[in-house]
N, C-alpha and C positions, 0 to 999 in steps of 0.2 A: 292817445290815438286821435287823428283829428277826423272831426265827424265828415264822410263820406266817402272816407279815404278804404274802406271795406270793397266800399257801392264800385268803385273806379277799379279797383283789385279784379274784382269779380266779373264786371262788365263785360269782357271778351268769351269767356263760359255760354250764356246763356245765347251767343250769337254762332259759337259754335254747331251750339245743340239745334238753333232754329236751322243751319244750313244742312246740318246731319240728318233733320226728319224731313229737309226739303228734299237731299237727293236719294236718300231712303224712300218717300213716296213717289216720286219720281222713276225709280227704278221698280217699285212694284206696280207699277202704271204702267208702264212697258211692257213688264213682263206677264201682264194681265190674258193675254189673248196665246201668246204661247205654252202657257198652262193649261190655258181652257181646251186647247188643241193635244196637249199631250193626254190630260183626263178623257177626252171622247176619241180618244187609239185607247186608251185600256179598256173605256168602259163600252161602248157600241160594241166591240166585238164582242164580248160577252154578254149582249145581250142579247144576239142576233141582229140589231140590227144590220149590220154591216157581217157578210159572211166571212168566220173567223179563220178556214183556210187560206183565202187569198188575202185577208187583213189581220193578221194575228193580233191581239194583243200586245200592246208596249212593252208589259214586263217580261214577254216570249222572246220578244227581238232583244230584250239587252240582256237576257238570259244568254242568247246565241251568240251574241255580240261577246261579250264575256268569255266566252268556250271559245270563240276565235282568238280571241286575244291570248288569252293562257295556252292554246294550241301553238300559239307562231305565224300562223295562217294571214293572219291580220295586217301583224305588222311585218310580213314580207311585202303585201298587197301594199299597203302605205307608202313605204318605203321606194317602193317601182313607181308608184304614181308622182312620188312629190319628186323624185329628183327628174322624172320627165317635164313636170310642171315649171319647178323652180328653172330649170332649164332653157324654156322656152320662153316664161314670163324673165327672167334677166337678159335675156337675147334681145327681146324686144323692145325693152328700156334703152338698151345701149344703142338700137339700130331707130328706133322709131325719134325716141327726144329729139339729136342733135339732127336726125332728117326734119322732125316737125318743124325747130327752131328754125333752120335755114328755107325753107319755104315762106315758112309766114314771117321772114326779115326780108326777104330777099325775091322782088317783084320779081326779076325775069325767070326765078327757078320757079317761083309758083306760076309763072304763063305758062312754061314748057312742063311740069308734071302734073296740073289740074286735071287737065281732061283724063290723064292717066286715073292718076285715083279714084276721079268720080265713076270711071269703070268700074275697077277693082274692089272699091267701098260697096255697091250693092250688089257682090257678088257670096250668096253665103260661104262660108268658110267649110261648114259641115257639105255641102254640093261640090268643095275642091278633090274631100279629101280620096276619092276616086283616083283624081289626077294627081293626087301626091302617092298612091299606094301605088300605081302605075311608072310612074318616074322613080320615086328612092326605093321602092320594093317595102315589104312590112316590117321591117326593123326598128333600131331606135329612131335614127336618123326622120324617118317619115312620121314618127309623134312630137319628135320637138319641133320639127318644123313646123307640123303642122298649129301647134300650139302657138309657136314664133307669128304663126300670120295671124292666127288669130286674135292675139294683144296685141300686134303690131296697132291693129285699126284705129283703136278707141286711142291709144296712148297718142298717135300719131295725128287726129283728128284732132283733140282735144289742144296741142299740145301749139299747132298750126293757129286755131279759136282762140288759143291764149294769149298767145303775139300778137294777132289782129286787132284785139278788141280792148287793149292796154287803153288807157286814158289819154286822149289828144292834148289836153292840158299837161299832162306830168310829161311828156315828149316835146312838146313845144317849151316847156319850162326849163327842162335838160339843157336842151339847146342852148337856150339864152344865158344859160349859165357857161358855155363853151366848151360843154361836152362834145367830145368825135364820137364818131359811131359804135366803134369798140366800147369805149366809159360809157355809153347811153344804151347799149346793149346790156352790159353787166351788172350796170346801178340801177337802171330803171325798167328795161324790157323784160329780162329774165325775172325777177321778184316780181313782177306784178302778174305774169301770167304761170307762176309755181301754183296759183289754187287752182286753179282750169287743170294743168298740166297733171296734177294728183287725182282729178275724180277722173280723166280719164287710165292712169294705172291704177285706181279702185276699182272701175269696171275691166280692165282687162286682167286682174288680179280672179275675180271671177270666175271669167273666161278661159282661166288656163286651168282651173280642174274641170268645167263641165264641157266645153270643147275632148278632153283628154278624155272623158268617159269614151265618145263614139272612136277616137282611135284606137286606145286599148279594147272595143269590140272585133276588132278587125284584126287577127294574127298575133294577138298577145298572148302572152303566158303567165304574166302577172301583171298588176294592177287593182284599180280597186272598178276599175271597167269593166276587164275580166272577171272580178269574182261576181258581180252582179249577173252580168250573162250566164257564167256556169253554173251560178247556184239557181237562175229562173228557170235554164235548161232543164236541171235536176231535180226541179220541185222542191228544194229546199228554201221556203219561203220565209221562214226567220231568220237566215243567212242573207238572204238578200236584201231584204230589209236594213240588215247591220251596215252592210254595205252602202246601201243608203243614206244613214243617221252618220258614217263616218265621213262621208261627203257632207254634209249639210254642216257637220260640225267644223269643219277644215275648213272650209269656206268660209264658217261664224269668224275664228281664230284668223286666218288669212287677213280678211278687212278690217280687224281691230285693230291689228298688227299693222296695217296700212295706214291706217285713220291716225294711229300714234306716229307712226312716222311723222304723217304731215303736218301733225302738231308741231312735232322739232324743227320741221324745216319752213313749219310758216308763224314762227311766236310773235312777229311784226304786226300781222293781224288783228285787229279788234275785234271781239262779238258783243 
């Protein structure tokens, strides 16, 4: 055996281990303050500080939480919210991208719909929805829509910010290379503004469950909108709660789900 030939075998081990306690302490670094927040839900109510009617205890709500689920109840509510959501959030991918793209390429459409949007951009979306229950009536149609406007914004915003703000140098280099507009849209415009283009569908990914809450208050019969409203109605305050922690949790899974996305579609990237 020749001497250090063990030492080289082994070598990749020991670096393993150091990046495993790195992202291991790393992830308990994170998750340092969402813990500390779930202990003071169990423990403040029970000690009074926080009154335990209107604040139950943690292990009450996933007690409840639990009973809705095994009920059915739950995942009928889920199930109505995400295909509204998914709904409205692919709607607005499709309709908002290839609008953003063509504004922020293309000077004379951004003269002529500027002033529009700078209207429409600070007009809240939750202040429409009046005028959407009035125009489509309270069906489905008036929460996808409503949902559709409201990712439309950020996606569309974002997506305009990204085209713009591409590097003057990698466009001027294109060029000189003898790229046409089409080749220097596709090799160089589109890929450099895919990171911009993606935080704005991380926020409007969002936006389409908690937008969705205040429609399903208005003329629903499921949702997970609705079950919050019905069960604050009815004083069932563990329920509502659940209803809550399902939303918060969907929304966790939603942006992870996003965030992995954009990893695939931006591996070009350095960090």
């Amino acid at each position: 055996m020749e001497p250090g030939g063990p030492a080289v075998a082994l070598a990749p081990a020991p670096r393993r281990k150091r990046a495993f306690g790195r992202k291991a302490g790393r992830a308990a670094t994170n998750s340092t303050a969402i813990l500390l927040l779930l202990a003071a839900w169990e423990v403040l109510p029970r000690l009074g500080v926080v009154d335990p009617v209107f604040v139950p205890p943690l292990s009450e709500n996933l007690v409840a939480w639990y009973d809705l689920l095994i009920g059915g109840q739950l995942s009928e509510h889920l199930q109505a919210s995400l295909a509204r959501s998914l709904a409205g959030f692919g709607l607005a991918i499709l309709l908002a991208i290839p609008l953003g793209l063509l504004i922020g390429w293309y000077r004379p459409v951004a003269d002529f719909l500027t002033p529009l949007l700078e209207l429409f951009r600070n007009t809240s979306a939750v202040a429409l929805l009046p005028v959407f229950t009035l125009i489509l009536g309270i069906g489905e149609t008036t929460k996808v829509t409503f949902v559709l406007y409201a990712c439309a914004w950020p996606i569309l915003l974002n997506t305009i910010s990204g085209v713009k703000t591409v590097e003057p140098l990698l466009i001027k280099s294109a060029r000189s290379m003898g790229l046409g507009p089409l080749r220097l849209f596709q090799k160089v415009i589109l890929p450099a503004a895919v990171p911009t283009i993606f935080t704005g569908v991380r926020l409007a990914g969002a936006y389409s469950i908690l937008v969705l809450l205040f429609a399903e208050m208005v003329g629903a019969k499921a949702g997970l909108g609705y079950l919050i409203l019905d069960t604050q109605s009815s004083f069932r305050i563990p329920d509502m709660y659940a209803g809550i922690i399902t939303i918060s949790v969907l929304g966790l899974l939603f942006n992870l789900l996003l965030v992995g996305v954009e990893r695939r579609f931006s591996t070009w990237r350095t960090t």
